[in-house]
Predicted model as a PDB file, atoms N, CA, C, CB and O in Angstrom, pLDDT in the B-factor column:
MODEL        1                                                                  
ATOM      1  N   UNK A   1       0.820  -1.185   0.000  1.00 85.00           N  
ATOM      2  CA  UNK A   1       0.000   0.000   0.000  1.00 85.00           C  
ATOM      3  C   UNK A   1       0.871   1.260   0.000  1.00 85.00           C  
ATOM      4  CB  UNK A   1      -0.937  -0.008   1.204  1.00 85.00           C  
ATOM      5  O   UNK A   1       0.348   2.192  -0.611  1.00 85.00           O  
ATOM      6  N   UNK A   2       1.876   1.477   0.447  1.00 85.00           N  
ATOM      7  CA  UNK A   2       2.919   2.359   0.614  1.00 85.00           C  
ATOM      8  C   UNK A   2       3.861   2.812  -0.351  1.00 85.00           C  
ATOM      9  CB  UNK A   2       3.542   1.937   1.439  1.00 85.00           C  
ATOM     10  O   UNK A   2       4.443   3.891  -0.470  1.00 85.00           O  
ATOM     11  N   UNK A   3       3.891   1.725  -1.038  1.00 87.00           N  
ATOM     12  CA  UNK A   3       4.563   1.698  -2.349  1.00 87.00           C  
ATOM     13  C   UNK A   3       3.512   2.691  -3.428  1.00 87.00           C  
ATOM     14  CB  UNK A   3       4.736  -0.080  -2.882  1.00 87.00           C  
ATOM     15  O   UNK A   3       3.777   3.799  -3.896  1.00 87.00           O  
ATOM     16  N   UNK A   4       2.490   2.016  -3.582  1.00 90.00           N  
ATOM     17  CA  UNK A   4       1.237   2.667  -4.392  1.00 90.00           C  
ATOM     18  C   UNK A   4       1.259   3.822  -3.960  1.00 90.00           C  
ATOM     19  CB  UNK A   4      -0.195   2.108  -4.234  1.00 90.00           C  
ATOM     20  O   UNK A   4       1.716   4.624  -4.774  1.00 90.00           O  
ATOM     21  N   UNK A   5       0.858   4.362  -2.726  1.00 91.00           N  
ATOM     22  CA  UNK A   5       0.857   5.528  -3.119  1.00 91.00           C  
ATOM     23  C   UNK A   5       2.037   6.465  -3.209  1.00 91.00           C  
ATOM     24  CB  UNK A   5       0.066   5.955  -2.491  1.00 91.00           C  
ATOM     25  O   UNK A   5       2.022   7.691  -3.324  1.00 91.00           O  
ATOM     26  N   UNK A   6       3.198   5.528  -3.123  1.00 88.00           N  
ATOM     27  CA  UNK A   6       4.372   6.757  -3.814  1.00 88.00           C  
ATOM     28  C   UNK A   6       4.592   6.581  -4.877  1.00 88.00           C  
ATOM     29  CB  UNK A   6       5.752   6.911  -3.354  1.00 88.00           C  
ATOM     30  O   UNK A   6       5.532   7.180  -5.399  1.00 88.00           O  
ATOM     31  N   UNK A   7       3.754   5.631  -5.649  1.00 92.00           N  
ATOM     32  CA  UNK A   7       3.765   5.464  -6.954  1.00 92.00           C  
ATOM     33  C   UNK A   7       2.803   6.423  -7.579  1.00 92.00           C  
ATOM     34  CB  UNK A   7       3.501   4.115  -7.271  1.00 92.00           C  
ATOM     35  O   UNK A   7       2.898   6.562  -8.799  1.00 92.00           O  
ATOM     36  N   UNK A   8       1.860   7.129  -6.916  1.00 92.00           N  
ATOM     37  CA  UNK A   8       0.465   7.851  -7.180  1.00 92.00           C  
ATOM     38  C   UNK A   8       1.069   9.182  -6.944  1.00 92.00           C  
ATOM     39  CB  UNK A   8      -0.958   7.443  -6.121  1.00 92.00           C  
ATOM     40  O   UNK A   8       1.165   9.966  -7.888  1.00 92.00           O  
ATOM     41  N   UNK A   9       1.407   9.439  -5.981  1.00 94.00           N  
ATOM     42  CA  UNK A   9       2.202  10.483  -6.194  1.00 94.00           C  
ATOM     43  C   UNK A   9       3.077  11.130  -6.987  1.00 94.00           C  
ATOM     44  CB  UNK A   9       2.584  10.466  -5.654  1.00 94.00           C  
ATOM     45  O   UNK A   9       2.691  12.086  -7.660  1.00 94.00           O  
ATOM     46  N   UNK A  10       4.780  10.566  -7.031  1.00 92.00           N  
ATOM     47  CA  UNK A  10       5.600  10.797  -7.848  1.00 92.00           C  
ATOM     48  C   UNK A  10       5.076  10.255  -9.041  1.00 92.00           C  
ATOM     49  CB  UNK A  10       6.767  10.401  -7.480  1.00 92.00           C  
ATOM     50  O   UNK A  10       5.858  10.437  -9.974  1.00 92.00           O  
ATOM     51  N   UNK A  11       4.128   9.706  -9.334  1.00 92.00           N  
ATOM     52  CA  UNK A  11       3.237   9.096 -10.899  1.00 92.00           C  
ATOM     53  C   UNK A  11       5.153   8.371 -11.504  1.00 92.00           C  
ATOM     54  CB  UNK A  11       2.141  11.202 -12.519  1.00 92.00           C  
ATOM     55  O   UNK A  11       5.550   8.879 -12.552  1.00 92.00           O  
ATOM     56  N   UNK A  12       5.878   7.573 -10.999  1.00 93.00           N  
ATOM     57  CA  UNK A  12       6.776   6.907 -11.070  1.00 93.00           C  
ATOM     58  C   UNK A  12       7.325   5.604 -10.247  1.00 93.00           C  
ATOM     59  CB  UNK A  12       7.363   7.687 -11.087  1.00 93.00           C  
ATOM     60  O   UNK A  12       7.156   5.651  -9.028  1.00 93.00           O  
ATOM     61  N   UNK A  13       8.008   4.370 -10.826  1.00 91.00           N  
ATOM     62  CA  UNK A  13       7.692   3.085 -10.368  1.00 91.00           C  
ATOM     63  C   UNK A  13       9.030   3.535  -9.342  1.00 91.00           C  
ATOM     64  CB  UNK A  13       7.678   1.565 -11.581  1.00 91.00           C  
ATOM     65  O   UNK A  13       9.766   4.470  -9.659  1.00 91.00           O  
ATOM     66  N   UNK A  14       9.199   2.857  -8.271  1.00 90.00           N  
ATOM     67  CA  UNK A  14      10.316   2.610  -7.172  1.00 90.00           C  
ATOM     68  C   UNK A  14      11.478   1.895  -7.878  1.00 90.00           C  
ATOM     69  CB  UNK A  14       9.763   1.653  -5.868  1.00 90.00           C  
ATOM     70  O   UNK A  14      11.035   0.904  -8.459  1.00 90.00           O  
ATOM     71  N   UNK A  15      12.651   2.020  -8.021  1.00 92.00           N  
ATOM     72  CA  UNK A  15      13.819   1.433  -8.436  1.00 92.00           C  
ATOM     73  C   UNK A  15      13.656  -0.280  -8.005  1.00 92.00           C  
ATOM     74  CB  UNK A  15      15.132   2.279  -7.682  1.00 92.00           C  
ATOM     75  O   UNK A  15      13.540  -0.531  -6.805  1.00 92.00           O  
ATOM     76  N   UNK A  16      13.650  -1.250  -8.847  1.00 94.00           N  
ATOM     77  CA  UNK A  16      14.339  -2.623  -8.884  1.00 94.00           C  
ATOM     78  C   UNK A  16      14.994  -3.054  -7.372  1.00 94.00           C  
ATOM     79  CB  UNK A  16      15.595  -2.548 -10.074  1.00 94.00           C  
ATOM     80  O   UNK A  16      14.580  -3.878  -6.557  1.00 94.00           O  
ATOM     81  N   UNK A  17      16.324  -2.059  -7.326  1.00 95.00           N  
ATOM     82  CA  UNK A  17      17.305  -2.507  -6.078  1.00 95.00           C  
ATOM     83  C   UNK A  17      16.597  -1.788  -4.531  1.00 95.00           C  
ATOM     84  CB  UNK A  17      19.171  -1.751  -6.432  1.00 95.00           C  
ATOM     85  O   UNK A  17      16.841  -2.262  -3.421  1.00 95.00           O  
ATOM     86  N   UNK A  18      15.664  -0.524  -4.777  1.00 92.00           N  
ATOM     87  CA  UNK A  18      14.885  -0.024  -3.794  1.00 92.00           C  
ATOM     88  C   UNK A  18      13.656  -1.183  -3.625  1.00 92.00           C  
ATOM     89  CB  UNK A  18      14.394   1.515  -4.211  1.00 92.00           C  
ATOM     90  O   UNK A  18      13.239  -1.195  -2.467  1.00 92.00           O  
ATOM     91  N   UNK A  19      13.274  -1.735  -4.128  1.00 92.00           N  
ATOM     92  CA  UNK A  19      11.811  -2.616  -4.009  1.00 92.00           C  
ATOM     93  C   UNK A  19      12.953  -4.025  -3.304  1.00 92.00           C  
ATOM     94  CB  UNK A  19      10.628  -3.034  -6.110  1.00 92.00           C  
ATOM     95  O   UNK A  19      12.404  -4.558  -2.339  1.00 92.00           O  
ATOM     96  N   UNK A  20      13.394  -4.219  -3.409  1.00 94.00           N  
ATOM     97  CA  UNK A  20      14.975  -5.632  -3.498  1.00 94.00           C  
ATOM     98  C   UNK A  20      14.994  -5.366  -1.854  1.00 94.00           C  
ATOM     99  CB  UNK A  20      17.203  -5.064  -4.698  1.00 94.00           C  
ATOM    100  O   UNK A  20      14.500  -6.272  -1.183  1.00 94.00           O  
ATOM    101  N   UNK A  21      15.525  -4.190  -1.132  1.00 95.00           N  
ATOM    102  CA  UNK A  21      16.237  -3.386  -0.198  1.00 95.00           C  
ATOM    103  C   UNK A  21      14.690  -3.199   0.788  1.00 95.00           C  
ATOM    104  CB  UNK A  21      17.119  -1.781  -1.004  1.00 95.00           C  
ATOM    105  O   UNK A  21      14.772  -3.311   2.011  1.00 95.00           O  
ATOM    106  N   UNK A  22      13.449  -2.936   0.178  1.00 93.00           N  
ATOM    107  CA  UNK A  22      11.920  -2.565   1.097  1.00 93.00           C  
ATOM    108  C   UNK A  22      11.922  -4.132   1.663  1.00 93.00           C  
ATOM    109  CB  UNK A  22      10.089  -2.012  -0.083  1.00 93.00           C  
ATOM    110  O   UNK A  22      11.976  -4.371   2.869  1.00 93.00           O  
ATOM    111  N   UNK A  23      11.853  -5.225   0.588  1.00 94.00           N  
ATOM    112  CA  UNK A  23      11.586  -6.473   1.163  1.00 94.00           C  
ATOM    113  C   UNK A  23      12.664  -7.084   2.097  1.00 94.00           C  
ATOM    114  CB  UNK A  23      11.327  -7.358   0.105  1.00 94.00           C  
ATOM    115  O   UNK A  23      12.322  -8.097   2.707  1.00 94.00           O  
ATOM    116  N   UNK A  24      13.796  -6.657   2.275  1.00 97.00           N  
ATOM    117  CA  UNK A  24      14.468  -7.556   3.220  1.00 97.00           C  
ATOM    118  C   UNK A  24      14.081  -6.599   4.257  1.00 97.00           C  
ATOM    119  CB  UNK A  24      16.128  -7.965   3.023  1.00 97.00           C  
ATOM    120  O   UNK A  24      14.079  -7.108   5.378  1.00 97.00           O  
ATOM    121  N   UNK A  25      13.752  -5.365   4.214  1.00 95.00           N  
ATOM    122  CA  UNK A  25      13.738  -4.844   5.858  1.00 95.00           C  
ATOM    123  C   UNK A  25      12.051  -5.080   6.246  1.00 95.00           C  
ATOM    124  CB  UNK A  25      14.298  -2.810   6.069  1.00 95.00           C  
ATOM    125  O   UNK A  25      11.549  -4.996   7.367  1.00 95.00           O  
ATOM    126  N   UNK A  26      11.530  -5.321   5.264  1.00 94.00           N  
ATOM    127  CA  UNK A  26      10.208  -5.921   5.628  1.00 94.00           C  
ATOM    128  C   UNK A  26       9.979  -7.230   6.365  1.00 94.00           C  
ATOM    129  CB  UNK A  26       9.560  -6.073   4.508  1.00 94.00           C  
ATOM    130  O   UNK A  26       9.174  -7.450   7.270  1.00 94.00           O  
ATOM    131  N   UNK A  27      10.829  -8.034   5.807  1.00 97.00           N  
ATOM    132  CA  UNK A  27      11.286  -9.580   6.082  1.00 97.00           C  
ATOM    133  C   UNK A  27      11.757  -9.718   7.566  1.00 97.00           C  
ATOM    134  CB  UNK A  27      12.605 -10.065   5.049  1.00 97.00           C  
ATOM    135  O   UNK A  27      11.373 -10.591   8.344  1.00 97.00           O  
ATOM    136  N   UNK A  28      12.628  -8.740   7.830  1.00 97.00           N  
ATOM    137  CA  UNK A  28      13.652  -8.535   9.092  1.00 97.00           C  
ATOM    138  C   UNK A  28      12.742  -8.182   9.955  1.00 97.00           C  
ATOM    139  CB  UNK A  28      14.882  -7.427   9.023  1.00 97.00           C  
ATOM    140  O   UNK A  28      12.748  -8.828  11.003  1.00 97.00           O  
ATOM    141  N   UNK A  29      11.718  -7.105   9.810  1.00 97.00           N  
ATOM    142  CA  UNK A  29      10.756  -6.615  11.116  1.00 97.00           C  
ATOM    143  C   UNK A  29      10.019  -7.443  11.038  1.00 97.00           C  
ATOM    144  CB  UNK A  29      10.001  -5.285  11.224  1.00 97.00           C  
ATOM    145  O   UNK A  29       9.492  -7.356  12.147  1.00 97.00           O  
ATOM    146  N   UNK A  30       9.217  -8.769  10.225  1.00 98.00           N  
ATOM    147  CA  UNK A  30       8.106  -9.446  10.366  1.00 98.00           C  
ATOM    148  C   UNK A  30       9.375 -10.450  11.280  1.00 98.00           C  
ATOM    149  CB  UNK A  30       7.067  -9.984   8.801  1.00 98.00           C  
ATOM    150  O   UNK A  30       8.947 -10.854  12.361  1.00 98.00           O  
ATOM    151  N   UNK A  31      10.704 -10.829  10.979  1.00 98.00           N  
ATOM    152  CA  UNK A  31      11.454 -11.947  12.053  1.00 98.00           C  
ATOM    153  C   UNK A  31      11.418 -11.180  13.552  1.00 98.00           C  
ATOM    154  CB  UNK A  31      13.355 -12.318  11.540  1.00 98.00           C  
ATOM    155  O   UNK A  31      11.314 -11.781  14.622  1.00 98.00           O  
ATOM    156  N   UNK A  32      11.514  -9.914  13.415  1.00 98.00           N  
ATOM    157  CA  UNK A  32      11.969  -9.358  15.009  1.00 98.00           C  
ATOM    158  C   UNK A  32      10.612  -8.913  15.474  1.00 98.00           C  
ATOM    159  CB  UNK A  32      13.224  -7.898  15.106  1.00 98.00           C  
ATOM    160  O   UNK A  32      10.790  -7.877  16.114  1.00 98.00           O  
ATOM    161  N   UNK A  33       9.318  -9.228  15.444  1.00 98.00           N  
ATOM    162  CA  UNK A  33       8.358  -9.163  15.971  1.00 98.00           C  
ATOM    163  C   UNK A  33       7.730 -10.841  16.115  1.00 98.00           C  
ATOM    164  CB  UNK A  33       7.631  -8.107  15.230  1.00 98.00           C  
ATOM    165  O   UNK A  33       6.930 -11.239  16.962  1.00 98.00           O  
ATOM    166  N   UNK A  34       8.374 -11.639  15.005  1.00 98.00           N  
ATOM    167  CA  UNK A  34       7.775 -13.001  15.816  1.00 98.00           C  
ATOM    168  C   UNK A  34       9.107 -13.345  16.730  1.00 98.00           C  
ATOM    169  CB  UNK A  34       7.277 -14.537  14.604  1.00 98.00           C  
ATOM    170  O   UNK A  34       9.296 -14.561  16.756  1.00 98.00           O  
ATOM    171  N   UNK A  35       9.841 -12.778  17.301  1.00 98.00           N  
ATOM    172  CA  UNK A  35      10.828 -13.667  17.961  1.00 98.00           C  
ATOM    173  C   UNK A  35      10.617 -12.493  19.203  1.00 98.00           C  
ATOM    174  CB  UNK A  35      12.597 -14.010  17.098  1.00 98.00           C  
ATOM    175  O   UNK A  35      10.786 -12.985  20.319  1.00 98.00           O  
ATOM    176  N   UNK A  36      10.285 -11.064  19.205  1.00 97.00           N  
ATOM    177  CA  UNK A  36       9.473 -10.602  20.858  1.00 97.00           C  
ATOM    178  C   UNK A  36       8.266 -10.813  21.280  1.00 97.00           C  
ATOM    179  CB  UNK A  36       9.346  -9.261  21.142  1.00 97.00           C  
ATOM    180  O   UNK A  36       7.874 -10.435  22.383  1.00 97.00           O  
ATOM    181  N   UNK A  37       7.422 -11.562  20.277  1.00 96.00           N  
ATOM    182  CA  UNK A  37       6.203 -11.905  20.886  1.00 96.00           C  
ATOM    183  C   UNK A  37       6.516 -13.737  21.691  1.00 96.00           C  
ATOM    184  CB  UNK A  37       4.852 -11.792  19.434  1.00 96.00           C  
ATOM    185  O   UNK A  37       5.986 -14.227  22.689  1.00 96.00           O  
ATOM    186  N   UNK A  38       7.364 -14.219  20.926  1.00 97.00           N  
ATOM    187  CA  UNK A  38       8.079 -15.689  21.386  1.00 97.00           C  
ATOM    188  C   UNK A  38       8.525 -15.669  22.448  1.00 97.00           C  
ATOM    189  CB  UNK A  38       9.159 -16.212  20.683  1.00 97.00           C  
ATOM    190  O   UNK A  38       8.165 -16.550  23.230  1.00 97.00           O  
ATOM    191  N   UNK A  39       9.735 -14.383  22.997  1.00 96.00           N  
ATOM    192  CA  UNK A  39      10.558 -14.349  23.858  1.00 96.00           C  
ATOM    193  C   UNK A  39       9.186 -13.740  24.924  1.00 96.00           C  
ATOM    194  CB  UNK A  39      12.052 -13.459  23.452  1.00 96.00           C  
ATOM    195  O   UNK A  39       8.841 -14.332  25.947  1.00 96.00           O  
ATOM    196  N   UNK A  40       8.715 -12.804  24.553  1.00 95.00           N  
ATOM    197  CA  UNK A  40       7.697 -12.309  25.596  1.00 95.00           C  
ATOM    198  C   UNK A  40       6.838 -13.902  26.106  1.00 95.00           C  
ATOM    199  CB  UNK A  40       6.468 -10.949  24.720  1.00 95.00           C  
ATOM    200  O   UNK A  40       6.630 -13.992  27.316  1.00 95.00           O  
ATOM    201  N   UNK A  41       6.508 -14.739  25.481  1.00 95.00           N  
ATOM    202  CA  UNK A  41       5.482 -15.821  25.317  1.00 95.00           C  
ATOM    203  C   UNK A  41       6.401 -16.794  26.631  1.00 95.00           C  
ATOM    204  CB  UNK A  41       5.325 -16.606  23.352  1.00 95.00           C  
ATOM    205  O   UNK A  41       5.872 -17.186  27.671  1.00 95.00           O  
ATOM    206  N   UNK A  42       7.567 -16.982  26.320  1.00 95.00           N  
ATOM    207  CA  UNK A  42       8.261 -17.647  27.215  1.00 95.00           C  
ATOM    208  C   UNK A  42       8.831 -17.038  28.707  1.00 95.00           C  
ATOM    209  CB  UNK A  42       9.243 -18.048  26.449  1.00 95.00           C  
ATOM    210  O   UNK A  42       8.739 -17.681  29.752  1.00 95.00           O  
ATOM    211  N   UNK A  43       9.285 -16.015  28.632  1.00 94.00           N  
ATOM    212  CA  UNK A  43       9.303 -15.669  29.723  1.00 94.00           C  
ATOM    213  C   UNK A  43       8.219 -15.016  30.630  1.00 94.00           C  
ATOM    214  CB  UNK A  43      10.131 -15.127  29.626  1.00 94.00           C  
ATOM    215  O   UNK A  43       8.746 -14.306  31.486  1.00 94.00           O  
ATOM    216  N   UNK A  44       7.234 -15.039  30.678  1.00 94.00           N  
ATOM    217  CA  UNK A  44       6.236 -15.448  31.290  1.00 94.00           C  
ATOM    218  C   UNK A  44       5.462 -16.715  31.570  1.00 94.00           C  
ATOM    219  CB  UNK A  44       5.703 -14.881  30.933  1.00 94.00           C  
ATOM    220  O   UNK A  44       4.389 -17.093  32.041  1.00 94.00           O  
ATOM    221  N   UNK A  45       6.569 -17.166  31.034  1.00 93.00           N  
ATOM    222  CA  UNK A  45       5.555 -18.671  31.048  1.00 93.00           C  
ATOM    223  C   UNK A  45       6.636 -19.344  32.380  1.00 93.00           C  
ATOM    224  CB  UNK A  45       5.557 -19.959  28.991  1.00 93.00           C  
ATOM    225  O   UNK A  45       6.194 -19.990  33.330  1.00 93.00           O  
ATOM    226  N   UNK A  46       7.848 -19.069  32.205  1.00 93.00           N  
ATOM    227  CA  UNK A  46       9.270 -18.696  33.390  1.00 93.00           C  
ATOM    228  C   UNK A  46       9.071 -17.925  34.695  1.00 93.00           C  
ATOM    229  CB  UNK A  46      10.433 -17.682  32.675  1.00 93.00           C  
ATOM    230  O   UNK A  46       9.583 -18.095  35.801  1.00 93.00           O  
ATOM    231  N   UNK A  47       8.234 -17.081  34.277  1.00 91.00           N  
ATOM    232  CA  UNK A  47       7.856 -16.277  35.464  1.00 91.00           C  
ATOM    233  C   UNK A  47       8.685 -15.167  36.065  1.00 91.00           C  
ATOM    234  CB  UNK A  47       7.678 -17.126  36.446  1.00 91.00           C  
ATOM    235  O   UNK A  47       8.823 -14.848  37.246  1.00 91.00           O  
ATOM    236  N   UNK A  48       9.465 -14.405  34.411  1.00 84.00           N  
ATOM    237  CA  UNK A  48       9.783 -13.660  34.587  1.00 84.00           C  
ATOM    238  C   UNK A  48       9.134 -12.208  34.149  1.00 84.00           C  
ATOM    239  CB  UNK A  48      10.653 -14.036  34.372  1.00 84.00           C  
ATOM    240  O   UNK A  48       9.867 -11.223  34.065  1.00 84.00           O  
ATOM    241  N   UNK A  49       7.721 -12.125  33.874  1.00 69.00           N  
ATOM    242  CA  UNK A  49       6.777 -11.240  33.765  1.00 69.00           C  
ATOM    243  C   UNK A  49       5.662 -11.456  34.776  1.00 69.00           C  
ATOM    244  CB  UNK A  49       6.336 -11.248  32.461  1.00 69.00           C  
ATOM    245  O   UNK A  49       4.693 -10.696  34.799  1.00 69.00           O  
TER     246      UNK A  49                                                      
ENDMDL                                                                          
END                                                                             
């Protein structure tokens, strides 16, 4: 959705190596939000929350 509308805007497509570069840091925050909801999940289950 973010893409689109800077595509609607600048009425121009995002660079190849910029779209390449969105998905790994997309990739990286979807890993570092399932591994603090994991770590949160376990240490309470430890009884350190």
């Amino acid at each position: 959705m973010l893409f689109l509308l800077y595509e609607m805007i600048t009425r121009r497509k995002p660079s190849e190596q910029f779209m390449i570069r969105a998905e790994y840091v997309g990739f990286g925050i979807i890993i570092l939000l399932m591994v603090v909801a994991n770590l949160n999940d376990i240490l309470r289950w430890l009884g350190y929350m």
